[in-house]
C-alpha positions in Angstrom: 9.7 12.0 13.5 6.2 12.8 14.8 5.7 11.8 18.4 2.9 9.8 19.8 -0.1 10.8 21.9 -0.1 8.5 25.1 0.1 5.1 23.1 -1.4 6.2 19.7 0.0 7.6 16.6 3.5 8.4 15.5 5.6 8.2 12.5 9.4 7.6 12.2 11.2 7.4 8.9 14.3 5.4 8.4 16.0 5.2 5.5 19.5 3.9 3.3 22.3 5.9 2.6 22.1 5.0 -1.0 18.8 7.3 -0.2 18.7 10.8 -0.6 15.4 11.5 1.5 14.7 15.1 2.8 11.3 16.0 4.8 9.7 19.0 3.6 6.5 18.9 5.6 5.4 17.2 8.7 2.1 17.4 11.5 0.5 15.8 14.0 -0.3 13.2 11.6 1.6 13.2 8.8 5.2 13.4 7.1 6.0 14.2 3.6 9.4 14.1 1.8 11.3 13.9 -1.1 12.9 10.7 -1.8 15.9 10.3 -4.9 18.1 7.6 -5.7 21.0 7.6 -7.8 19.9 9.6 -11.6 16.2 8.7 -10.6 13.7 11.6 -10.7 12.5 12.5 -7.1 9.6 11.6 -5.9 7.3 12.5 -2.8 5.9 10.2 -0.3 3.8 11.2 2.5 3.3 9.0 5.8 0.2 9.5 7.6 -1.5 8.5 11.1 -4.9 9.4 10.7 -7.1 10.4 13.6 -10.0 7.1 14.7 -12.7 10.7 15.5 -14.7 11.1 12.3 -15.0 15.0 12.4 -11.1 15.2 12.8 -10.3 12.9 9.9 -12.1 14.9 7.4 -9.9 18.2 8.3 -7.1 15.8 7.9 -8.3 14.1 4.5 -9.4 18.1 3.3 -5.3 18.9 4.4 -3.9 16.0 2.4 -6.6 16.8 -0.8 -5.3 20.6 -0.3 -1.5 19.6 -0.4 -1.9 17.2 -3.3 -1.9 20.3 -5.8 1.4 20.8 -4.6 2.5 17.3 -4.9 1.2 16.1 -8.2 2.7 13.9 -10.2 4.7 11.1 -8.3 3.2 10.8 -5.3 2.3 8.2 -2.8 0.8 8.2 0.4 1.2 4.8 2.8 -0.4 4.6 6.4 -2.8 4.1 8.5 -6.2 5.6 6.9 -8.6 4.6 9.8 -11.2 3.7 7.3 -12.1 1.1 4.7 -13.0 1.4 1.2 -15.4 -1.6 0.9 -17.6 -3.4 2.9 -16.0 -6.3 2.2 -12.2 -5.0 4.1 -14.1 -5.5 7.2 -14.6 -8.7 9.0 -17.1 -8.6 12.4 -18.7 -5.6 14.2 -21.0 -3.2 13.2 -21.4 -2.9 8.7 -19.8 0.5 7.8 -22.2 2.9 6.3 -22.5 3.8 3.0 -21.6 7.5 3.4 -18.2 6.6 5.1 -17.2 4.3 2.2 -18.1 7.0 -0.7 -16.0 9.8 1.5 -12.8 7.6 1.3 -13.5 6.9 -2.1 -14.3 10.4 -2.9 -10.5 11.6 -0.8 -8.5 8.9 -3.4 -10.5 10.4 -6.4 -9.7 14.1 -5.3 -6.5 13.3 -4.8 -6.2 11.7 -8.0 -4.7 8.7 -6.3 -4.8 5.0 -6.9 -5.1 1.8 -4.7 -2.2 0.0 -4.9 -3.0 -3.1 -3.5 -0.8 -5.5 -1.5 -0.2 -9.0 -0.9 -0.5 -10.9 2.4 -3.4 -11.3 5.0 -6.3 -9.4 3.8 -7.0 -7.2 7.2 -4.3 -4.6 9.0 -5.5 -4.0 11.9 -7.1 -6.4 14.7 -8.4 -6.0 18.4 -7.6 -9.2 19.3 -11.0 -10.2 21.2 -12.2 -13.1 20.9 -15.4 -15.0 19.6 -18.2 -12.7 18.0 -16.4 -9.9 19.8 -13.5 -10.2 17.4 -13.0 -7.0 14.9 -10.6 -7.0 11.7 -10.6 -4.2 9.5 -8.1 -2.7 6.3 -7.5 0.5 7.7 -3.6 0.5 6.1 -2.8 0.3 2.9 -0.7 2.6 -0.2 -2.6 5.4 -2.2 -0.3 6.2 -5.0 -1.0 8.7 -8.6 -1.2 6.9 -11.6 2.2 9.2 -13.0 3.4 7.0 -9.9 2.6 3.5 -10.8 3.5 3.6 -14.0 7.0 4.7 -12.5 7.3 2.1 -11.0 4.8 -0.9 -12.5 6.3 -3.3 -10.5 5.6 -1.8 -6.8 4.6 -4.3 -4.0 3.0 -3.5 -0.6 3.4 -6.4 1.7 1.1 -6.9 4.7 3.2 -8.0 7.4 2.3 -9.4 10.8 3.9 -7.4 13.8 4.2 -9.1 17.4 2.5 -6.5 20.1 0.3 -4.5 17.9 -2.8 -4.8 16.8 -1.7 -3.6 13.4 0.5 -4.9 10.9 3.3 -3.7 9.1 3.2 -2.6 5.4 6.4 -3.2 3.5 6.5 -1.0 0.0 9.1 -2.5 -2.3 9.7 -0.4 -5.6 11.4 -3.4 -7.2 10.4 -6.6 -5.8 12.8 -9.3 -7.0 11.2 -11.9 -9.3 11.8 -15.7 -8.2 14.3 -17.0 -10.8 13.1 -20.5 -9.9 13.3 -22.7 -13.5 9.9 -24.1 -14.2 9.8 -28.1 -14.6 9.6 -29.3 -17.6 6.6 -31.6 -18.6 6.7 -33.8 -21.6 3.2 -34.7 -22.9 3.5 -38.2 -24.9 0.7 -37.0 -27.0 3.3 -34.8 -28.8 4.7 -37.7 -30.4 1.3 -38.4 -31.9 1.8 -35.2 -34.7 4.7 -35.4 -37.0 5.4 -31.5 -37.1 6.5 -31.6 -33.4 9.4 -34.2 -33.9 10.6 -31.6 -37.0 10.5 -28.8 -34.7 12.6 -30.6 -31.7 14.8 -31.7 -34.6 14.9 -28.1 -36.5 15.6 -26.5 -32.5 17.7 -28.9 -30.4 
């Protein structure tokens, strides 16, 4: 566990028991460990706060870009980034700049990490004012190596609303389970227009 600072930051890892998780690095902002299940090959997963002052997120991106040559392979990193990667993952407020966009972009690409995407409202983080006043961003999100996606192809970060905060919770599920809901069946009447479907409902049923 990383403590807070006044009402900011933090990070706190629960897991399973089925879950063999041991931490082999944490800071101010950041936790990493190894995480195993069962005859599954470990793999790491860092948590990270990063800091909302410009000069002190770039020593913490050049930390995380540093410690990814000792992590490669299956790696992912979820948290809060305090940045965007587009223009377009902020709603209200003053346009990012250029600059700020191409260094996040530049961090994943050093880092030989991937976007993972997610599913759910497309901002994480709000301050809740209202009007023209009223600022929502994608500052949280899952930054993962391609070694680890194709791992585990089926992955899903879920953007989860949170009561009290002005950020939402992410929810990383390695296997998702797929809806087993049967499709309904539609019968077209123009099928019985062309012979060669009756043979192949007679040659099938």
């Amino acid at each position: 566990m990383v403590d807070p600072v006044g009402r900011s930051g933090g990070i706190v890892i629960w897991w399973m028991d089925a879950v063999n998780l041991q931490a082999i690095k944490h800071n101010r902002f950041s936790i990493t460990a190894v995480v195993s299940r069962d005859t599954q090959q470990p793999w790491t997963l860092s948590i990270v706060y990063t800091s909302t002052v410009d000069s002190t997120r770039a020593m913490q991106w050049k930390y995380l870009e540093h410690r990814s040559q000792f992590w490669p392979g299956w790696w992912v990193l979820v948290g809060d980034f305090n940045d965007i990667l587009y223009a377009s993952k902020k709603s209200g407020g003053v346009s990012k700049q250029g600059w700020r966009l191409r260094n996040f972009n530049s961090l994943m690409a050093r880092c030989n990490s991937l976007d993972i995407g997610f599913k759910g409202y497309p901002f994480t983080w709000n301050n809740h004012r209202d009007g023209p006043a009223n600022i929502q961003e994608m500052l949280d999100r899952a930054l993962a190596t391609q070694e680890w996606c194709s791992a585990f192809p089926h992955a899903k970060l879920s953007n989860l609303p949170v009561a009290g905060s002005d950020h939402h919770a992410l929810l990383l599920e390695l296997h998702p389970l797929f809806s087993l809901t049967k499709r309904q069946f539609h019968f077209d009447a123009r099928w019985n227009l062309d012979n060669k479907y009756a043979k192949i409902i007679a040659n099938n049923w």
